[in-house]
N, C-alpha and C positions, 0 to 999 in steps of 0.2 A: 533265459528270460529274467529281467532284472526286477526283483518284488515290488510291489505296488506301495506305493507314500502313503506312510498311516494319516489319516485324517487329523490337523492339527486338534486339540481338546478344546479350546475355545471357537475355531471353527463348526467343528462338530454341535456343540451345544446350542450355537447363534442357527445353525440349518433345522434342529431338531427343536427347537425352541418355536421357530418360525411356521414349521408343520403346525406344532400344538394348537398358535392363535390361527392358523386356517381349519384346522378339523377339528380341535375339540374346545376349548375356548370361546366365551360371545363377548361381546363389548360391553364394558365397565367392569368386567372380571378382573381379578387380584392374581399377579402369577408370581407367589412368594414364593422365594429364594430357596427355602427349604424344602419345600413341596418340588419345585421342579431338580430340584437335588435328588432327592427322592425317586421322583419317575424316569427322569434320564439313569441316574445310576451313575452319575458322575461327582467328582469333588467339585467342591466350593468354589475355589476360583475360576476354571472358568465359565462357571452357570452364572457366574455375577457379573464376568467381565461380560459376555454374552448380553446379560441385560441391561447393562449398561450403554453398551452399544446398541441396541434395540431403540433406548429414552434417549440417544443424542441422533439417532435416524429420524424421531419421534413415531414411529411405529408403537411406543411404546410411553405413557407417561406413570411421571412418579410420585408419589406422596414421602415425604419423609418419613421415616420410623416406622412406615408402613407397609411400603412395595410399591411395586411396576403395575398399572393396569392397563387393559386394551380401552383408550378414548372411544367413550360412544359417540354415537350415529345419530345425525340430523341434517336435516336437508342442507343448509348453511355448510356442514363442512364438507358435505357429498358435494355440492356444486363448486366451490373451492377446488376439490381435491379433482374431479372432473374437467373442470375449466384447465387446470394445471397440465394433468395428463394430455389432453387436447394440443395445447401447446409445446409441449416438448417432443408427442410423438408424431403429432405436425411436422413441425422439424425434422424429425428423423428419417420418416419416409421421403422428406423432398431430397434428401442424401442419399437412399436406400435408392430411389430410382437411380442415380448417377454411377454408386459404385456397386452394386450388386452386379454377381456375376450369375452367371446361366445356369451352373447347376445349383446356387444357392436359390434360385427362385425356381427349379422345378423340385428343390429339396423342402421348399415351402406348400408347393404342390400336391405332394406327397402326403403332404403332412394335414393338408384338408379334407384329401381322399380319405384319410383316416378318421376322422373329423365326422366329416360325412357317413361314414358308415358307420360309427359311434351313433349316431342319430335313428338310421334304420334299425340297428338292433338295438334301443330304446336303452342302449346305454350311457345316460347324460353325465352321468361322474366321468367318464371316460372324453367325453364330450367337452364338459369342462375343463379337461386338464390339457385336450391338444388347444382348445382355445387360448389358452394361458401362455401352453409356449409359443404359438401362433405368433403374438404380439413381443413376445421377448425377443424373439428371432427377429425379428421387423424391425426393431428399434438396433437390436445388434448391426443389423448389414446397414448403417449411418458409419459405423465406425469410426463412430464415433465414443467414447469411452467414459466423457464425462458427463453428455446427454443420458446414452445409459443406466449410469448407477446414480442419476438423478430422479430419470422415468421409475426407476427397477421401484424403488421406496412409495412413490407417487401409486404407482399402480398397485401393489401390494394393498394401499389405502379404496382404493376402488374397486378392486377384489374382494374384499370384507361385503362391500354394498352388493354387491353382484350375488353373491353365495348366500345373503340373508335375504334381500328384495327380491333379487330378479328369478320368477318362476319357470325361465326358460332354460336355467341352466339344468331344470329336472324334466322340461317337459315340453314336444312339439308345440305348445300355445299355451295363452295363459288369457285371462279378464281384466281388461282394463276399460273402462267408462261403460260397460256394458257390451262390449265390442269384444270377437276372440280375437284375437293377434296371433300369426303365424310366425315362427323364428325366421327372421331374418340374419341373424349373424350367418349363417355359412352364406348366401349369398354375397353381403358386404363382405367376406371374408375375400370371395375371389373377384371380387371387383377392383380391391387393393389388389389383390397379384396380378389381375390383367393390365391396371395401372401402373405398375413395376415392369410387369412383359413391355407394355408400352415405351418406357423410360421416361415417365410423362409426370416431372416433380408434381408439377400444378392438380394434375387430377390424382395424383397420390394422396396429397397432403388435404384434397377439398374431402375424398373418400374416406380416410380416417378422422377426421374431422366428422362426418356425417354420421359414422359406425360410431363414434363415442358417444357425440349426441344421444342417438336412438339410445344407447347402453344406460343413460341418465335419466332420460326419460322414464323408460319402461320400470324402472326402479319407486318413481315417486310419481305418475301421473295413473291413479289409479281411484 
């Protein structure tokens, strides 16, 4: 068996970087250079080229002589960044119904059931992260490549909102106008796949469109 590719160093750093600002990092936070030197345990170069790359994806902005921060949060670039998302993964699904094949959408299937049962045993981290690939994999079977690592950046940005506003990535419901609201994402979830099973661009693209809405919503109308 032929050994496994070591992970390039400035790859590794850009992946391990990119955890940080989802788990332990909040927005307006400073991620100096030195400090994340430090906690990766890697040299200089590529922890810098790393965040470099991060501030020209803009995942990432910079202050001179000072460092990289995570851009705070406000409705203005939630709706931006939402409306965006909408738009490209719009697109992707009306492709995704065209060339997706059978086992890639009972491979999506799968991946719900999982989902779903994350739910029942009240485990919503677990919950949260097939939901994540959920939509990666969606935008993937477009095959399109440069839709992709357009969305991939986009959503990243709507994941931040998601993990700090949205209550329902911890919990069967949450309060909004005084009203409980039950989770809907596993439902929408297979609505998109039966609209896939279907091969049905139109109601693809109207479904994720509807699922990203509600995701916007339930963030700021509270």
């Amino acid at each position: 068996m032929a050994p496994a590719k070591k992970e390039p160093s400035e790859g590794k750093a850009y992946r391990l970087i990119l955890e940080a600002i989802r788990n332990t990092y909040q927005p307006g936070e400073f991620l100096l250079e030195k400090n994340m030197v430090a906690s990766l345990k890697m040299s200089r170069t590529p922890v810098a080229m790393a965040l470099n790359r991060l501030v020209t994806e803009g995942i990432l902005n910079k202050v001179p002589k000072k460092g990289c921060y995570i851009p705070n949060l406000n409705r203005d670039d939630a709706t931006a960044a939402f409306q965006a998302r909408k738009l490209l993964e719009g697109a992707a699904v009306k492709d995704a119904a065209k060339f997706s094949s059978c086992k890639e959408r009972k491979d999506l299937s799968k991946l719900l059931d999982k989902g779903e049962k994350a739910i029942e045993d009240k485990n919503y981290r677990l919950f949260a992260e097939t939901d994540e690939e959920f939509h990666h994999r969606l935008v993937k079977l477009s095959k399109n490549e440069y839709i992709y690592r357009t969305w991939r950046l986009i959503y990243f940005r709507t994941n931040i909102y998601s993990r700090f506003f949205d209550n329902l990535y911890y919990d069967t419901e949450t309060i909004i106008s005084g009203k409980i609201l039950k989770m809907k994402s596993p439902q929408q979830h297979r609505s998109i796949l039966q609209a896939l099973i279907d091969k049905d661009p139109i109601k693809c693209k109207s479904r994720v469109e509807e699922h990203i809405e509600h995701s916007l919503q339930m963030i700021f109308n509270r």
